[in-house]
C-alpha positions as CSV (number, residue, x, y, z in Angstrom):
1,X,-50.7,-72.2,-105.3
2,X,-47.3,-72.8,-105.0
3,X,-47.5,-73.7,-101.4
4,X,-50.5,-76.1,-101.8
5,X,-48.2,-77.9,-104.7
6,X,-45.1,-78.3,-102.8
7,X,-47.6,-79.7,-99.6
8,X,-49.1,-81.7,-101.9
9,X,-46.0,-83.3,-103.5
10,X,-44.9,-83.6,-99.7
11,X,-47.6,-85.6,-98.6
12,X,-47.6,-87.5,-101.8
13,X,-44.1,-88.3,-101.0
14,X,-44.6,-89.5,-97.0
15,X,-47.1,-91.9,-98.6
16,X,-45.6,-93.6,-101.0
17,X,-42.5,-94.1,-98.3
18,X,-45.1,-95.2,-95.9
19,X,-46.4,-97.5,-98.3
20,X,-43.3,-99.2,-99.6
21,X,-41.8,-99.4,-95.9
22,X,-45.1,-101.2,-95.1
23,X,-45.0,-103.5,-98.0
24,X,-43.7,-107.3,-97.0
25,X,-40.3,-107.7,-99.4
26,X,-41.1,-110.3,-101.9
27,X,-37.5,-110.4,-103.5
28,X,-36.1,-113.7,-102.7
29,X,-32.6,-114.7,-102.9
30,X,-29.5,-114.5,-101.1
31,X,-29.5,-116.4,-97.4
32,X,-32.8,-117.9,-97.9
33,X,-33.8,-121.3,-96.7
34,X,-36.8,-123.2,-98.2
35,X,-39.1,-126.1,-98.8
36,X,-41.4,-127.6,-101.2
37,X,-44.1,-130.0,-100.3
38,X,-46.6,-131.5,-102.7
39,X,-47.8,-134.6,-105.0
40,X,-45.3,-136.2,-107.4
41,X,-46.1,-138.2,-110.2
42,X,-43.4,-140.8,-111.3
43,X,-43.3,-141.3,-115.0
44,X,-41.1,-143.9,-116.8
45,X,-39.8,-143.8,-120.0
46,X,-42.5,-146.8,-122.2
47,X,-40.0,-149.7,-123.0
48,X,-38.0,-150.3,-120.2
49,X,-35.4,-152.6,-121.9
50,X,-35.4,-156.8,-122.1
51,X,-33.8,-159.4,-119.5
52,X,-32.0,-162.2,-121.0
53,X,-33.5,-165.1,-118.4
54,X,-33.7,-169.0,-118.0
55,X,-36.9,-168.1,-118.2
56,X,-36.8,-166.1,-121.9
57,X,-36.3,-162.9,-123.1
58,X,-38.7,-160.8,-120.7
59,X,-39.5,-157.3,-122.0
60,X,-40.2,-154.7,-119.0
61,X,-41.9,-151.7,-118.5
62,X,-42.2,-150.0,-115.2
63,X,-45.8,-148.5,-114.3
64,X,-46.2,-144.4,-113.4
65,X,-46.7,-143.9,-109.4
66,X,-47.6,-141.2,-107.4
67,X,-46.8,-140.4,-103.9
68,X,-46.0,-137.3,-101.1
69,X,-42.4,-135.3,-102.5
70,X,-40.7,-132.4,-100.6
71,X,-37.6,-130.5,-101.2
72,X,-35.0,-128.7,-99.3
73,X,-33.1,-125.8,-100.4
74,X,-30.7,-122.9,-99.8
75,X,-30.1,-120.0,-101.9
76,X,-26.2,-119.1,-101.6
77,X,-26.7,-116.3,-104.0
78,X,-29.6,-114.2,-105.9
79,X,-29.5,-116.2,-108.7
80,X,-28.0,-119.5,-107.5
81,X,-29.0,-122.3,-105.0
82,X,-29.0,-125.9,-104.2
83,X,-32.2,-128.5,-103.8
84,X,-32.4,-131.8,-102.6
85,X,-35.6,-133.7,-103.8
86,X,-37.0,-136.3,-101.0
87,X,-39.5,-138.7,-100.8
88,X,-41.5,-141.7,-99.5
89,X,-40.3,-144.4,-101.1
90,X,-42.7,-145.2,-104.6
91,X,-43.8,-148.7,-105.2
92,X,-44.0,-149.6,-109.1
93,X,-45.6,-152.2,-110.5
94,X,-43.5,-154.2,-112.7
95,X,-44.9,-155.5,-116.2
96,X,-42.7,-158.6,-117.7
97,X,-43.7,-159.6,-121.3
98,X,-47.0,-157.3,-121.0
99,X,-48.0,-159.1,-117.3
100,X,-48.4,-157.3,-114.4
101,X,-46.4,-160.0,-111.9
102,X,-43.8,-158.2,-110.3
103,X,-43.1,-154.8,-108.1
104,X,-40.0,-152.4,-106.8
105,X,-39.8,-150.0,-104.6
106,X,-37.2,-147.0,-104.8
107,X,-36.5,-143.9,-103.1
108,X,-34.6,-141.0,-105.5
109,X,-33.0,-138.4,-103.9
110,X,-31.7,-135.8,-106.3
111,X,-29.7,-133.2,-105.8
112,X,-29.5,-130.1,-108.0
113,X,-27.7,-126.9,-108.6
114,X,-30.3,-124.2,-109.3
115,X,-30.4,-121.3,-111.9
116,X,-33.0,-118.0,-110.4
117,X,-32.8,-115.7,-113.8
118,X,-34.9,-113.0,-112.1
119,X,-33.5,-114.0,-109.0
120,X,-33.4,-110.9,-106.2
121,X,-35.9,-108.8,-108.0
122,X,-39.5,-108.2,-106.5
123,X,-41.1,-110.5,-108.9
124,X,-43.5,-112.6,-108.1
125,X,-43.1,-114.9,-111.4
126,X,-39.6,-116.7,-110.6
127,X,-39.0,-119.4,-112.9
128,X,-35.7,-121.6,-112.0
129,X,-33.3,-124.2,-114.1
130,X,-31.2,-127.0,-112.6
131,X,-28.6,-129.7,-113.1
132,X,-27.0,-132.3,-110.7
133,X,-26.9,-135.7,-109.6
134,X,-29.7,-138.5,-108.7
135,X,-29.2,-141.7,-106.6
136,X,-31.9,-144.1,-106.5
137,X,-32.0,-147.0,-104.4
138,X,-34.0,-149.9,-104.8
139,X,-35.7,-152.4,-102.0
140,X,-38.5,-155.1,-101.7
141,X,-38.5,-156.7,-105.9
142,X,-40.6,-159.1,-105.8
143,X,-42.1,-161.4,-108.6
144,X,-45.0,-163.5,-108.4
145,X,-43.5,-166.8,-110.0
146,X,-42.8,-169.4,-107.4
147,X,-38.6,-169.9,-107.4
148,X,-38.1,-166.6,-109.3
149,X,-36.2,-163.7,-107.3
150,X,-35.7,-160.2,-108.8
151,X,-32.7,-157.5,-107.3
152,X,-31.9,-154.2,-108.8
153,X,-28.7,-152.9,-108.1
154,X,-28.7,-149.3,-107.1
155,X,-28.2,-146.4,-109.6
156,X,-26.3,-143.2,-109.8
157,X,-27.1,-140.8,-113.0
158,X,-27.6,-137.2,-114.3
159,X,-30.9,-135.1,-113.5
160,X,-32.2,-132.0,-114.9
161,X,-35.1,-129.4,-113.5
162,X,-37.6,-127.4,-114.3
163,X,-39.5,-125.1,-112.2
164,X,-41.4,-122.0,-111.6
165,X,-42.6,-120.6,-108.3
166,X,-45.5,-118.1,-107.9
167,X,-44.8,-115.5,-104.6
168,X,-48.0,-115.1,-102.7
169,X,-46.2,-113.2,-100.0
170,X,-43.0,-113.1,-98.3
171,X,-43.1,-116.5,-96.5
172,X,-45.6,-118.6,-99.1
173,X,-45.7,-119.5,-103.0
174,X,-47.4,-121.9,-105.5
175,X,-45.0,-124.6,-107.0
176,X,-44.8,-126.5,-110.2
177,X,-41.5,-128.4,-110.9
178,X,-40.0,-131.1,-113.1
179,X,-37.2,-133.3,-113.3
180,X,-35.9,-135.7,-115.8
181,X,-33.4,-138.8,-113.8
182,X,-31.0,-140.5,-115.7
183,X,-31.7,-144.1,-113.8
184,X,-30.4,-147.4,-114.7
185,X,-30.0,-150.4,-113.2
186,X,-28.4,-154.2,-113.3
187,X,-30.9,-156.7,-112.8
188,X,-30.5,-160.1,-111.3
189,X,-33.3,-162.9,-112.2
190,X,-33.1,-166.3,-109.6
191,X,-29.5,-165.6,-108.9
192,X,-28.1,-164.7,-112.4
193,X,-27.2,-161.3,-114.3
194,X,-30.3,-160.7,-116.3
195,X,-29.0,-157.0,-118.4
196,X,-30.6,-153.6,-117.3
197,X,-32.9,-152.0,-116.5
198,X,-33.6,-148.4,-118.2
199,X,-36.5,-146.1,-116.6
200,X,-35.2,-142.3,-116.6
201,X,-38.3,-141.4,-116.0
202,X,-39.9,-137.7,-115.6
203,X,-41.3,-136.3,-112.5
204,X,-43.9,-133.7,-112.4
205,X,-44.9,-132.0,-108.7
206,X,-47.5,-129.9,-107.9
207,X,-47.6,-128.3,-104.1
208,X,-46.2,-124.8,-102.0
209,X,-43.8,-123.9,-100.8
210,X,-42.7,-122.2,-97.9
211,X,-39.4,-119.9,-97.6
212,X,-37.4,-119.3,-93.6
């Protein structure tokens, strides 16, 4: 009997090491390179602020957009890592004094420095926080009034992140993420100083992402 038990403990042993050697390692964290790819959703603050104009006072709100969003990312430590957030530029329509008559494009890259609180554990829940910078640049305004030109100077602010990834195996996970931009900008209506421009808005992405 006591044979058969120490064989059996034995064997029970060599398995479980078998197993666990054979088992991909789902722990992320330290050296690791990844992406994110999915769909973003732009989403302004309502009441985008009121440009003082030879025309009048014209309240503005910028519309929501979606588009294609990706990220880039390197984890320097289990718990810590950096993300840049990429996209094709969004195109916003432009609402002055409740009219739809006017549109900007802007790109947002934002760059953030990444909290992992279960970061380097085999966990396939891994939640993140971040903090960092945004720059958005703005091209093509345009407003559909004959003589009227519309620029928006670029914009540097604060951004903050939300996230969570769910591991499917070592290479893949589901993504969900959000990021609130600090983004103002000086306006210029037919060639004069107009006031700002306030749309912090919040994006939400959905998508995978893939780790190197």
């Amino acid at each position: 009997m006591g044979r058969l038990w120490t064989t059996t403990i034995t064997a029970t042993g060599f398995a479980a090491a078998a197993l666990i050697t054979s088992t991909p390692a789902l722990a992320y964290g330290q050296g690791d390179f990844f992406t994110r790819i999915g769909v973003a959703k732009v989403a302004p603050k309502s009441d985008n602020g009121t440009l003082d104009t030879a025309l009048g006072d014209l309240g503005v709100d910028v519309e929501d957009k979606s588009g294609f969003a990706f990220t880039l990312g390197y984890r320097f430590h289990d718990k810590l890592g950096v993300e840049l957030l990429a996209a094709l530029p969004f195109e916003h329509d432009v609402r002055l004094n409740g009219d739809n008559i006017a549109s900007t494009k802007h790109l947002p890259p934002t760059l953030t420095l990444q909290y992992y609180p279960l970061g380097g554990t085999q966990s396939r829940v891994q939640p993140y926080v971040g903090a960092g910078v945004n720059y958005t640049r703005f091209s093509s305004e345009e407003v559909d009034i004959d003589g009227v030109g519309l620029a928006l100077d670029d914009s540097w602010g604060a951004a903050g992140q939300l996230g969570l990834d769910l591991i499917i195996d070592e290479h893949w996970s589901l993504n969900a993420a959000a990021w609130y931009l600090d983004i103002e900008s000086d306006a210029t209506v037919a060639g004069s100083a107009a006031g700002s421009i306030d749309i912090d808005p919040v994006v939400v992405m959905a998508g995978i992402g893939y780790r190197f």
